[in-house]
C-alpha positions as a Markdown table, in Angstrom:
| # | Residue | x | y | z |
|---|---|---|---|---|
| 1 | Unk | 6.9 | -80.5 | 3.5 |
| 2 | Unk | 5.2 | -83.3 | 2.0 |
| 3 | Unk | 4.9 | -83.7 | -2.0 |
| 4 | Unk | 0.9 | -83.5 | -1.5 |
| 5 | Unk | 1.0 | -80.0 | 0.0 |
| 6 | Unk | 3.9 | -78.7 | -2.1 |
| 7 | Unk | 1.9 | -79.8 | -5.3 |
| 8 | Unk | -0.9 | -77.6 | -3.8 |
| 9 | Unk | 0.5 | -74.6 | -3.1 |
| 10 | Unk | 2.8 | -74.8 | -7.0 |
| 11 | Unk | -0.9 | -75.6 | -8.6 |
| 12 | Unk | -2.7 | -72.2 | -6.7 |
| 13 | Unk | 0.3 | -70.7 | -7.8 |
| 14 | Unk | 0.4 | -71.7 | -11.3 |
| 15 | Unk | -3.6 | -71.1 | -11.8 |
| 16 | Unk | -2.6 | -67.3 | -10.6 |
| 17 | Unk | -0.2 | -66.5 | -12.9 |
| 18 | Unk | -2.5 | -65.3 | -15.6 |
| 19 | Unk | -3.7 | -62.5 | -13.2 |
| 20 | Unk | -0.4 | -61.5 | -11.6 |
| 21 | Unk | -0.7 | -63.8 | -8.7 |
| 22 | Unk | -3.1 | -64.3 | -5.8 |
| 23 | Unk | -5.0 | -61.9 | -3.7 |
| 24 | Unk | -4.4 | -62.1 | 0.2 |
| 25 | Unk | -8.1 | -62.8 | 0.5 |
| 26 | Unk | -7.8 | -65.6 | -2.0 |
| 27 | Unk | -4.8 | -66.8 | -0.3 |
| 28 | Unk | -6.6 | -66.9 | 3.0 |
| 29 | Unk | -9.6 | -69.1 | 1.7 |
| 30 | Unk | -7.4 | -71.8 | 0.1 |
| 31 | Unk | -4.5 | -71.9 | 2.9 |
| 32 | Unk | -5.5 | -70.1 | 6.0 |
| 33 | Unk | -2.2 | -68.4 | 5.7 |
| 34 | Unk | -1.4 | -64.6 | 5.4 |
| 35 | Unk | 0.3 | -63.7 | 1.8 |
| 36 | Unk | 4.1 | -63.6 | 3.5 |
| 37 | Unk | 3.3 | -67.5 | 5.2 |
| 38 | Unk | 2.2 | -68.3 | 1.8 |
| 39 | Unk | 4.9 | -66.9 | 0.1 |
| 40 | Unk | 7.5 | -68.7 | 2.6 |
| 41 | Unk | 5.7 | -72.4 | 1.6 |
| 42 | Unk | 5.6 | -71.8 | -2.0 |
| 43 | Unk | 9.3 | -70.9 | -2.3 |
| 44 | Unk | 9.8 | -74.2 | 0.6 |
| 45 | Unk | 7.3 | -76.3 | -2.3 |
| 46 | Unk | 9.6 | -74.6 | -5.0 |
| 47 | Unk | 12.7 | -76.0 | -3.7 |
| 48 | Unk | 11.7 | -79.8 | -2.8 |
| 49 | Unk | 9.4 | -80.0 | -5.9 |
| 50 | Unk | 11.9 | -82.1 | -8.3 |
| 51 | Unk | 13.1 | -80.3 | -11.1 |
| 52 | Unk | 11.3 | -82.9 | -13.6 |
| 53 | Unk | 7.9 | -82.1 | -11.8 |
| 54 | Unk | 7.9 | -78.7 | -13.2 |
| 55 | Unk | 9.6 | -76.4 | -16.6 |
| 56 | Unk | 12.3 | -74.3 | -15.6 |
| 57 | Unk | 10.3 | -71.3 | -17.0 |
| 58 | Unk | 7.2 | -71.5 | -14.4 |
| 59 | Unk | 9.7 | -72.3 | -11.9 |
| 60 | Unk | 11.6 | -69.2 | -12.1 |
| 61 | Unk | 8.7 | -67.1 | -12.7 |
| 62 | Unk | 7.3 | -68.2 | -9.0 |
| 63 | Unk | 10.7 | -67.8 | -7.5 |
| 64 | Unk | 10.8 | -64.5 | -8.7 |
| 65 | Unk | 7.1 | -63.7 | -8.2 |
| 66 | Unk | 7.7 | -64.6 | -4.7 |
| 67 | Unk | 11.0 | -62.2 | -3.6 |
| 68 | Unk | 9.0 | -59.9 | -5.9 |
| 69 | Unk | 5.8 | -59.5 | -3.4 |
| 70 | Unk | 8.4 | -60.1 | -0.5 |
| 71 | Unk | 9.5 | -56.4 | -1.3 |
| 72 | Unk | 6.2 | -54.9 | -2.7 |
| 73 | Unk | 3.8 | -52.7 | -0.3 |
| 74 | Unk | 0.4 | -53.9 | -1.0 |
| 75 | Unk | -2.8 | -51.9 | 0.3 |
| 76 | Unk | -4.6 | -53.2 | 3.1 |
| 77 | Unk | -8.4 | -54.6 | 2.3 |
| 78 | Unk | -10.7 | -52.2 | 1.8 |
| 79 | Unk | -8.8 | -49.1 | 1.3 |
């Protein structure tokens, strides 16, 4: 994954964390991706992102964030 993309996907993430992360459909406009692709690139941007790049804090939140909605059942749109 290239630094540019990685720094993307942390950003979207980061801006999120106020609201308790993303919604699929929100996901889907900025990425194209489905939440679980997403999820897979963050943690991927998580892991080659160097460590001076972002606080240990927001890192960990994400990290956990993602295994969190790995596990989580989340209704389908519209119902």
């Amino acid at each position: 994954m290239n630094m540019f993309h990685a720094h993307e996907l942390i950003d979207f993430a980061v801006r999120w964390i106020p609201y308790g992360g993303a919604a699929d459909e929100e996901i889907w406009i900025a990425f194209g991706l489905d939440s679980a692709g997403y999820r897979r690139r963050l943690q991927a941007a998580l892991e080659c992102t160097p460590r001076t790049v972002l606080d240990e804090a927001t890192r960990a939140h994400l990290q956990l964030h993602t295994q969190l909605r790995s596990s989580a059942v989340r209704p389908l749109v519209g119902q």
